[in-house]
DRENTI-223905 format. One record per residue (C-alpha): x, y, z; residue number from 0; chain. Coordinates in steps of 0.1 Angstrom, whole numbers, plus 5000, padded with zeros to 4 digits. Example, Ala and Ser with C-alpha at 12.3 -4.5 7.8 and 13.67 -1.06 7.14 Angstrom:
BEGIN
+------+------+------+------+--------+
|    X |    Y |    Z | nufi | drenlo |
+------+------+------+------+--------+
| 5123 | 4955 | 5078 |    0 |      A |
| 5137 | 4989 | 5071 |    1 |      A |
+------+------+------+------+--------+
This chain:
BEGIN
+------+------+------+------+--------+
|    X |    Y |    Z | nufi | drenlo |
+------+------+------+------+--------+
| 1203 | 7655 | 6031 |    0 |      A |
| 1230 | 7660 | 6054 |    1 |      A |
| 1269 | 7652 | 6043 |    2 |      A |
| 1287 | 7649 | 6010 |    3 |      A |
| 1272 | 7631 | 5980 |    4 |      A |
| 1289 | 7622 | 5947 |    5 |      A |
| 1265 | 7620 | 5915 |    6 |      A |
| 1277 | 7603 | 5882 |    7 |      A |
| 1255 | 7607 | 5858 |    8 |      A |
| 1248 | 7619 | 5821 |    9 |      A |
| 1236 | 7652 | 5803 |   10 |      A |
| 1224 | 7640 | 5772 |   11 |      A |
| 1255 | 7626 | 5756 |   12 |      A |
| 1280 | 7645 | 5779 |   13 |      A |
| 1295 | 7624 | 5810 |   14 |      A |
| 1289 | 7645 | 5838 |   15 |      A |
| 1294 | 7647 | 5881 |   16 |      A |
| 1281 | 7666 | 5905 |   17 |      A |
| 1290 | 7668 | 5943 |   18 |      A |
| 1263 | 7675 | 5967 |   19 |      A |
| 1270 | 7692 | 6005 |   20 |      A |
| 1243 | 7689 | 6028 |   21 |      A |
| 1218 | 7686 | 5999 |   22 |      A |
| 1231 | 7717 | 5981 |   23 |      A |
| 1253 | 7716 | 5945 |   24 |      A |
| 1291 | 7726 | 5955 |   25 |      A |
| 1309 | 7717 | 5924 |   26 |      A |
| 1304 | 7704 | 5891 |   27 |      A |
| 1317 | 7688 | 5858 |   28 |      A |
| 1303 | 7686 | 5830 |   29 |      A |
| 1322 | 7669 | 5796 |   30 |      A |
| 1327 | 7695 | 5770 |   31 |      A |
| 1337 | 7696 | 5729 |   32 |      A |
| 1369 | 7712 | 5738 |   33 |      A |
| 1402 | 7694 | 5749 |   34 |      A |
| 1401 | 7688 | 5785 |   35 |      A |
| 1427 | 7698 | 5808 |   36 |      A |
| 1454 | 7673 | 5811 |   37 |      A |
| 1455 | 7659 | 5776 |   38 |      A |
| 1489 | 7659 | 5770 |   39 |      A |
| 1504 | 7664 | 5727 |   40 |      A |
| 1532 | 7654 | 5707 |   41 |      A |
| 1530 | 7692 | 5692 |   42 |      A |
| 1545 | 7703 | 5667 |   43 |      A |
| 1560 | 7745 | 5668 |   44 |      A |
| 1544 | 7766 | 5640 |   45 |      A |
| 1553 | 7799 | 5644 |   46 |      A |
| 1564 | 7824 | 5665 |   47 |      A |
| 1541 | 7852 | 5680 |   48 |      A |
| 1570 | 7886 | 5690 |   49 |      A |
| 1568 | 7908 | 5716 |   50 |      A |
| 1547 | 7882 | 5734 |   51 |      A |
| 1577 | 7854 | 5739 |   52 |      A |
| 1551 | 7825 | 5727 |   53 |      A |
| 1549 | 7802 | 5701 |   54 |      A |
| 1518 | 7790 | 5683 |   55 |      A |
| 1521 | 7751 | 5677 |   56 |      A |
| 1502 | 7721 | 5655 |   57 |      A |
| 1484 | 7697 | 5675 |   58 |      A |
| 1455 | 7668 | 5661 |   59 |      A |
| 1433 | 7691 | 5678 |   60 |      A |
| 1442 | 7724 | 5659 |   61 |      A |
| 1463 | 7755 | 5669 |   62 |      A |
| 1477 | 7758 | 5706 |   63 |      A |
| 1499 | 7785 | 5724 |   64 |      A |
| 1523 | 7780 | 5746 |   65 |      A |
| 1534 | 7810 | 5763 |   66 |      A |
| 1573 | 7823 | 5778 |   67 |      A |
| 1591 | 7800 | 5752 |   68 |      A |
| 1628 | 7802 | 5746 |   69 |      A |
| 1652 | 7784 | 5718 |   70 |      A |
| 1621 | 7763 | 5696 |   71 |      A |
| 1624 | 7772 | 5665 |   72 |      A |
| 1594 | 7761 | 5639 |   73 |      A |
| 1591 | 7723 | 5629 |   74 |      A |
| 1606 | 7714 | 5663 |   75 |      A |
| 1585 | 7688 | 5681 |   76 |      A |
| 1576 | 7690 | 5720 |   77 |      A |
| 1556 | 7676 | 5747 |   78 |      A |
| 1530 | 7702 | 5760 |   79 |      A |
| 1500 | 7696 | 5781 |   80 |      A |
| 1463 | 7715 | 5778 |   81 |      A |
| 1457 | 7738 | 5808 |   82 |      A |
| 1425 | 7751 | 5804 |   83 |      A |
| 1394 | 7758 | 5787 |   84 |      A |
| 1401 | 7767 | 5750 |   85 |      A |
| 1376 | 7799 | 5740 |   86 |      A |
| 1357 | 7798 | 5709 |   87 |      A |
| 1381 | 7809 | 5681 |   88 |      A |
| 1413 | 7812 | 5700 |   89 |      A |
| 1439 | 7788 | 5704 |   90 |      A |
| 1441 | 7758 | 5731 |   91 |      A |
| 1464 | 7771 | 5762 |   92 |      A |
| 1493 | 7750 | 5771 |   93 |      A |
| 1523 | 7743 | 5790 |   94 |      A |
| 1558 | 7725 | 5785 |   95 |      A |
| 1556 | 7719 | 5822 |   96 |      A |
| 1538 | 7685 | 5821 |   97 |      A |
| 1523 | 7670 | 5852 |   98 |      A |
| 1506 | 7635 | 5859 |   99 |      A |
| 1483 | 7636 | 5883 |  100 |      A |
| 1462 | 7614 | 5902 |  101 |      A |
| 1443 | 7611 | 5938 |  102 |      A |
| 1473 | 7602 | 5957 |  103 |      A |
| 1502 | 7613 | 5941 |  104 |      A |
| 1514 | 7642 | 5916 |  105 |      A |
| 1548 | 7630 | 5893 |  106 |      A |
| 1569 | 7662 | 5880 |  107 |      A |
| 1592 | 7650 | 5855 |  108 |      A |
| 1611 | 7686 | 5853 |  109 |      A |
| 1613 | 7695 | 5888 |  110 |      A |
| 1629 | 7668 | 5913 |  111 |      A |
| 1627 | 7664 | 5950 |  112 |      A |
| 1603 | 7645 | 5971 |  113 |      A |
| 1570 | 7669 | 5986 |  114 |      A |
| 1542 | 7667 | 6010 |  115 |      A |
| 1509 | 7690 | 6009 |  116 |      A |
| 1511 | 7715 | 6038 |  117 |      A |
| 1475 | 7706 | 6045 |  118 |      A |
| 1489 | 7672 | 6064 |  119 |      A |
| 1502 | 7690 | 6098 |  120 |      A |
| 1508 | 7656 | 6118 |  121 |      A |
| 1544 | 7650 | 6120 |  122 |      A |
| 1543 | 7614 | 6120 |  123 |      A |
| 1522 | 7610 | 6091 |  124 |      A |
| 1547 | 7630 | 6072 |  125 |      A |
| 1577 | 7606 | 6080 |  126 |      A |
| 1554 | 7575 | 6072 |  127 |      A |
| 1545 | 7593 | 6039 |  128 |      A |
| 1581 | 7602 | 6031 |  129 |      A |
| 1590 | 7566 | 6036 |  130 |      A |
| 1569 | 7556 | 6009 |  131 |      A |
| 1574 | 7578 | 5987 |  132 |      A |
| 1612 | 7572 | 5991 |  133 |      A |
| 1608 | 7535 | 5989 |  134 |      A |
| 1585 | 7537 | 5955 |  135 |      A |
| 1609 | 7567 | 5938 |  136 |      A |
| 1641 | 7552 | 5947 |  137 |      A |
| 1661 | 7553 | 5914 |  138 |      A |
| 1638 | 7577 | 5897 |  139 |      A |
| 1647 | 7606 | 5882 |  140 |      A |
| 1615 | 7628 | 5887 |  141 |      A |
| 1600 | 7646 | 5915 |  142 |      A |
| 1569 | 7637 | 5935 |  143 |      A |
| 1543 | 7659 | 5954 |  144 |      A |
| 1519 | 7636 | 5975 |  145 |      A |
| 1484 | 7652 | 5977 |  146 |      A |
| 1461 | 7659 | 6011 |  147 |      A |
| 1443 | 7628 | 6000 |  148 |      A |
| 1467 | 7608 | 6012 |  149 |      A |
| 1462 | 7620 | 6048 |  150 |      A |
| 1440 | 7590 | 6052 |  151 |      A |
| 1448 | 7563 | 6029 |  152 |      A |
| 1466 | 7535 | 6029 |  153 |      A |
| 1500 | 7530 | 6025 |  154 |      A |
| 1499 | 7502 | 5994 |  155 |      A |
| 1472 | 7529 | 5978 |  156 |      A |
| 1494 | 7556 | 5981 |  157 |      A |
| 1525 | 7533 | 5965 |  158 |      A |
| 1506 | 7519 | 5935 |  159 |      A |
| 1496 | 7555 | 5925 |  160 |      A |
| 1529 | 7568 | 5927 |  161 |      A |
| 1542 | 7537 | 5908 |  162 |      A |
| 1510 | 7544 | 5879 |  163 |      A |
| 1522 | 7578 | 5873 |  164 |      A |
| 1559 | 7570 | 5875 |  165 |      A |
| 1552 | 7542 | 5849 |  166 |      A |
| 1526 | 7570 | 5827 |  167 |      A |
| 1553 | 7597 | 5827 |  168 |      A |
| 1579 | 7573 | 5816 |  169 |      A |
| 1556 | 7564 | 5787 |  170 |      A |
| 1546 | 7597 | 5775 |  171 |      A |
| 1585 | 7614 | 5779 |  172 |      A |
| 1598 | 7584 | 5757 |  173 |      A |
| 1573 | 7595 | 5727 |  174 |      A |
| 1589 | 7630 | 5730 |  175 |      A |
| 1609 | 7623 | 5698 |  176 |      A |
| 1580 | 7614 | 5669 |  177 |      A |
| 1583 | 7641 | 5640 |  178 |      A |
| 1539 | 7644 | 5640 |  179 |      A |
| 1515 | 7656 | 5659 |  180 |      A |
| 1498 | 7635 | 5680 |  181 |      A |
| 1474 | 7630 | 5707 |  182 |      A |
| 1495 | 7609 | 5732 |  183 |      A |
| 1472 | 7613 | 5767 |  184 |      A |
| 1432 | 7621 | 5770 |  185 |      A |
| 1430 | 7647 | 5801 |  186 |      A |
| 1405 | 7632 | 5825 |  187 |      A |
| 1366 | 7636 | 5826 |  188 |      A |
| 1338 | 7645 | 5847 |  189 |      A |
| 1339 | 7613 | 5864 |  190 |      A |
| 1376 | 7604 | 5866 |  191 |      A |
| 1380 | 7638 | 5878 |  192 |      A |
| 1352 | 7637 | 5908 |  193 |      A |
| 1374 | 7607 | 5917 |  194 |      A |
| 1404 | 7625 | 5913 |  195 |      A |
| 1394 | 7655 | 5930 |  196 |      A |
| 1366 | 7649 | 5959 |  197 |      A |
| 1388 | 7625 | 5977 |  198 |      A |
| 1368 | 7632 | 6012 |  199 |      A |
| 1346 | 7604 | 6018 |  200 |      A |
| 1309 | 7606 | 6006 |  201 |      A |
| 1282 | 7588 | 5997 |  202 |      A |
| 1286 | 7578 | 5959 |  203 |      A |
| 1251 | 7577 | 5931 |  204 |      A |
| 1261 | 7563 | 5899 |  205 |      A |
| 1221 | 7549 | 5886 |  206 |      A |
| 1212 | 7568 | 5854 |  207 |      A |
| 1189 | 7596 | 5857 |  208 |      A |
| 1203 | 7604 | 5895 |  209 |      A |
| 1210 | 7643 | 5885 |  210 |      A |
| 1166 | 7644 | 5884 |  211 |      A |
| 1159 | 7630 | 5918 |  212 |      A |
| 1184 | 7647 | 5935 |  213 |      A |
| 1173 | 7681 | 5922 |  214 |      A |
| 1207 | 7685 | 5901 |  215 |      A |
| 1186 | 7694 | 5868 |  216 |      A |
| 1170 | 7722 | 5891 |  217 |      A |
| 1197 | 7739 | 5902 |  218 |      A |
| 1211 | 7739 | 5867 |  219 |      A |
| 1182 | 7757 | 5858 |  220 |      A |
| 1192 | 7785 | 5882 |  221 |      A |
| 1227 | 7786 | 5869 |  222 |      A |
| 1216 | 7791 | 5838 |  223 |      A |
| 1198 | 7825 | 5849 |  224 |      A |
| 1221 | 7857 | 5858 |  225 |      A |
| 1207 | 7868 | 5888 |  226 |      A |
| 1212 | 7848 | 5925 |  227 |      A |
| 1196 | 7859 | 5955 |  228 |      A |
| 1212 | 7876 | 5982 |  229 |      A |
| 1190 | 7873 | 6014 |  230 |      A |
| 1173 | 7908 | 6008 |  231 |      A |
| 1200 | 7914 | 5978 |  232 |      A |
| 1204 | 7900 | 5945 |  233 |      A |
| 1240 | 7892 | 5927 |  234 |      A |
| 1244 | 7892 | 5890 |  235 |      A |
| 1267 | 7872 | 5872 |  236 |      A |
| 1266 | 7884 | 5833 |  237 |      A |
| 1298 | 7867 | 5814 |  238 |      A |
| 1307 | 7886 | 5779 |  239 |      A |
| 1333 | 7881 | 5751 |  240 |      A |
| 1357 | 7904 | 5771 |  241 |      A |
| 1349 | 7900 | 5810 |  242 |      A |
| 1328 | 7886 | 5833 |  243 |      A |
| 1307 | 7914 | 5849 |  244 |      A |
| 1295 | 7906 | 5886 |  245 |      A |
| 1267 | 7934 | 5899 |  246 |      A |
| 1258 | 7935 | 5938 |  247 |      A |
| 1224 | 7950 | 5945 |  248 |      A |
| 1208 | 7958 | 5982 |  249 |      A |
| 1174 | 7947 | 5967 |  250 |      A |
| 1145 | 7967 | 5994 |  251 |      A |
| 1170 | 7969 | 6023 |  252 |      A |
| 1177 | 8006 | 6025 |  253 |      A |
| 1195 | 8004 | 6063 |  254 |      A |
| 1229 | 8020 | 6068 |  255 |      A |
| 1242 | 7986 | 6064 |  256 |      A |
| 1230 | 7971 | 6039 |  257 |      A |
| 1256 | 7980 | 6008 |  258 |      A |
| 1281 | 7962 | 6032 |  259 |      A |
| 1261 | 7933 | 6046 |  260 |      A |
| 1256 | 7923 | 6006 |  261 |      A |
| 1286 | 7925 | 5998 |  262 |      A |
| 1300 | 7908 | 6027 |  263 |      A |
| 1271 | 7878 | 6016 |  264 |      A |
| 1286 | 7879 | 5976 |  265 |      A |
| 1320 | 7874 | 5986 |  266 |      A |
| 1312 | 7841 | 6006 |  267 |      A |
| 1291 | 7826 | 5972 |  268 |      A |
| 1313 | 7838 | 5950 |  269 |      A |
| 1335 | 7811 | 5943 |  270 |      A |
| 1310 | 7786 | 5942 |  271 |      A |
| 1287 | 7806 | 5919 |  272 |      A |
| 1322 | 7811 | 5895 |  273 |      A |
| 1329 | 7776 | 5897 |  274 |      A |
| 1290 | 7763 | 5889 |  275 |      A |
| 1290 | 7780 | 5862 |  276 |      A |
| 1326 | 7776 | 5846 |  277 |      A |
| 1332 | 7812 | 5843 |  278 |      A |
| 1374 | 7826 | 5844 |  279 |      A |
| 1393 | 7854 | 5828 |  280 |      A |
| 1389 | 7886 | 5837 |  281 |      A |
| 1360 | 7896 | 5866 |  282 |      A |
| 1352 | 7926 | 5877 |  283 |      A |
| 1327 | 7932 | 5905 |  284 |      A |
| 1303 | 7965 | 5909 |  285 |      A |
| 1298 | 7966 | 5947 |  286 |      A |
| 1267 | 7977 | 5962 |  287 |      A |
| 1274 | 8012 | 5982 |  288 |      A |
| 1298 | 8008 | 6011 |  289 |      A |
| 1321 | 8037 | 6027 |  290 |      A |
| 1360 | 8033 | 6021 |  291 |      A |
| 1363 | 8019 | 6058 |  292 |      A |
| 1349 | 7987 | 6049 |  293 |      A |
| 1369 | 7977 | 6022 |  294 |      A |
| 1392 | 7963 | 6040 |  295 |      A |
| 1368 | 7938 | 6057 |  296 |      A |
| 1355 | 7929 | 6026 |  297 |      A |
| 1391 | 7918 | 6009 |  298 |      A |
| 1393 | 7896 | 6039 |  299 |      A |
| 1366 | 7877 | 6034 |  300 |      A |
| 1365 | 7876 | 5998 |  301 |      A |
| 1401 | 7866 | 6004 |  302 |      A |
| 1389 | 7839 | 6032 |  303 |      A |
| 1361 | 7823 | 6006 |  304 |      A |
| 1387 | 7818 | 5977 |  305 |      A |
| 1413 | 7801 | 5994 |  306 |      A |
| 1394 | 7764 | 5996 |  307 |      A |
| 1386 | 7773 | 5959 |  308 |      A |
| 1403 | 7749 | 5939 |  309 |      A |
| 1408 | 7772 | 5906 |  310 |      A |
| 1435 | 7796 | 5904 |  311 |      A |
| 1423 | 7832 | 5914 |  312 |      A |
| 1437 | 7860 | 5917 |  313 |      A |
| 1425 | 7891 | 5940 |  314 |      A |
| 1442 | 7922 | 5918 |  315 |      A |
| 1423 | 7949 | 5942 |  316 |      A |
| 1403 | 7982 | 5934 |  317 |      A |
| 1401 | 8005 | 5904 |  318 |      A |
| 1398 | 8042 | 5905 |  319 |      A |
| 1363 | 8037 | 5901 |  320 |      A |
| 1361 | 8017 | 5930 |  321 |      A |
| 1350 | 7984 | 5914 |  322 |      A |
| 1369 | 7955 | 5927 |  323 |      A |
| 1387 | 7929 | 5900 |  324 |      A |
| 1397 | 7893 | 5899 |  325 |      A |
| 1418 | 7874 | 5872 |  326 |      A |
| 1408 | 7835 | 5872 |  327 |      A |
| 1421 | 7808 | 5853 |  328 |      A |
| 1401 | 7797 | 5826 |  329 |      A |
| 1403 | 7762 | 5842 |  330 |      A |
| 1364 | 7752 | 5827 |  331 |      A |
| 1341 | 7757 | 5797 |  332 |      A |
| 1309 | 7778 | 5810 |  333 |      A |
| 1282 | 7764 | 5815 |  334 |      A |
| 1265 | 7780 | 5788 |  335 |      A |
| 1283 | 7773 | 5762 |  336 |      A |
| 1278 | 7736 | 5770 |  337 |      A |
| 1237 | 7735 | 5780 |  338 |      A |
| 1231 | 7763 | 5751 |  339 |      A |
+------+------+------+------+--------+
């Protein structure tokens, strides 16, 4: 099946989407039992954590953290928004820095000024999108980042988004004041988010039971193993309490090459194998044998295959044991955690 495909579907009880290129799984979302990312709290601050700068605050959803936090003093209420995946037993991670986001149009109340994604290079489009935006902010007092998505979309789209988020973040800032704890926004799901997110066109399946027929149960099978082949390699992918440890084997191939040639072939799939399977936080790769020479090639394009990733990763570089280390944001609950 050539092209892009969009399932909506179900796992069990759990709202879930998947997004299908050229009949393989690229991405997917699955609902968890955890906050999701976006939610957005009246929280309440608890107490303070020193020599870390953070706070720990009350929310209806039990203890968060908010991080880098200056003049709140306990009892103080604020707005704060979930960022990520809350592990078992620790604290949901959040931010004072609230953002409303939608397919079109991103509305930051704290930081003001009009933006346009550097993805849209035409010239022209920029002006006409700067026009609108200036015609649907005028008299505002937040800031606006349009998306890429709005390279191709129309203009009154573009508008009424910008006008729904303007309108949300004037709703939400105006409960800022309430003395409890409360639950003001739900962050999106699986399916609000595939519409959020995968704005390229593509075919859409919404019948019930679509993730069978289109061999989505299958590959979640696969995920649910460690190991994924390499052409004449094998890459492991073994998440524990600590890190996530990622193992490159040459499998049979015993040519001069081969260490490299694997490695080279784990750094392409690595982001999508990360993202299938929810994994973040700490990752640290065991390369298969490769002299010093070609480390350099192999930064570039593990470098080249995380920048279309869309979660926040960080390449930190070698250790004197010549393993290679990532730091990724905890953006999704693993996948085994959720299927069990």
């Amino acid at each position: 099946m050539k092209g892009r495909l969009i399932a909506l579907d179900h796992l069990g009880n759990r709202e879930a989407a998947a997004l299908m290129v050229d009949g393989q799984l690229h991405d997917l979302l699955i609902e968890s039992d955890t906050p999701a990312a976006g939610t957005i709290y009246r929280a309440i601050a608890d107490r303070p954590v020193k020599g870390q700068g953070g706070m720990f605050l009350k929310t209806p959803d039990g203890n968060a953290f908010l991080r880098q936090v200056k003049g709140l003093a306990p009892g103080d209420p604020l707005l704060v928004q979930v960022t990520g995946h809350a592990e078992s037993g620790k604290a949901i991670p959040v931010t004072n820095k609230l953002l409303f986001k939608s397919r079109y149009a991103i509305v930051t109340p704290e930081a003001p000024g009009l933006n346009i994604s550097r993805s849209i290079k035409d010239d022209d489009r920029r002006d006409a999108l700067l026009e609108i935006a200036h015609e649907t902010m005028e008299g505002s007092p937040f800031g606006l980042i349009l998306r890429s998505s709005c390279a191709e979309a129309g203009a009154d789209e573009i508008a009424e988004d910008i006008a729904a988020m303007c309108a949300l973040a004037e709703q939400v800032l105006s409960d800022a004041d309430g003395t409890d704890a409360e639950k003001l926004i739900d962050g999106d799901g699986p399916h609000g988010l595939a519409w959020r997110e995968w704005s390229e066109p593509a075919q859409i399946e919404t019948a019930a039971g679509c993730f069978e027929h289109l061999g989505i149960l299958d590959a979640l099978d696969t995920l649910r193993r460690a190991d994924c082949p390499l052409g004449g390699g094998t890459l492991y992918i073994e998440p524990t309490r600590a890190l996530v440890a990622v193992d490159i084997n040459t499998g049979t191939d015993s040519s001069h090459a081969a260490g490299l040639k694997a490695n080279l072939t784990a750094a392409r799939i690595l982001p999508q194998q990360l993202r299938l399977r929810g994994l973040g936080g700490q990752i640290v790769l065991d390369l298969a044998p490769m002299g010093k020479k070609d480390r350099r090639q192999f930064e570039t394009t593990l470098r080249a295959a995380f920048r279309s990733d869309p979660v926040d990763t960080t390449l930190v570089g070698w250790t004197p044991l010549g393993h290679y280390e990532l730091q990724r944001k905890r953006e999704r609950t693993p996948l085994e955690d959720i299927l069990g």
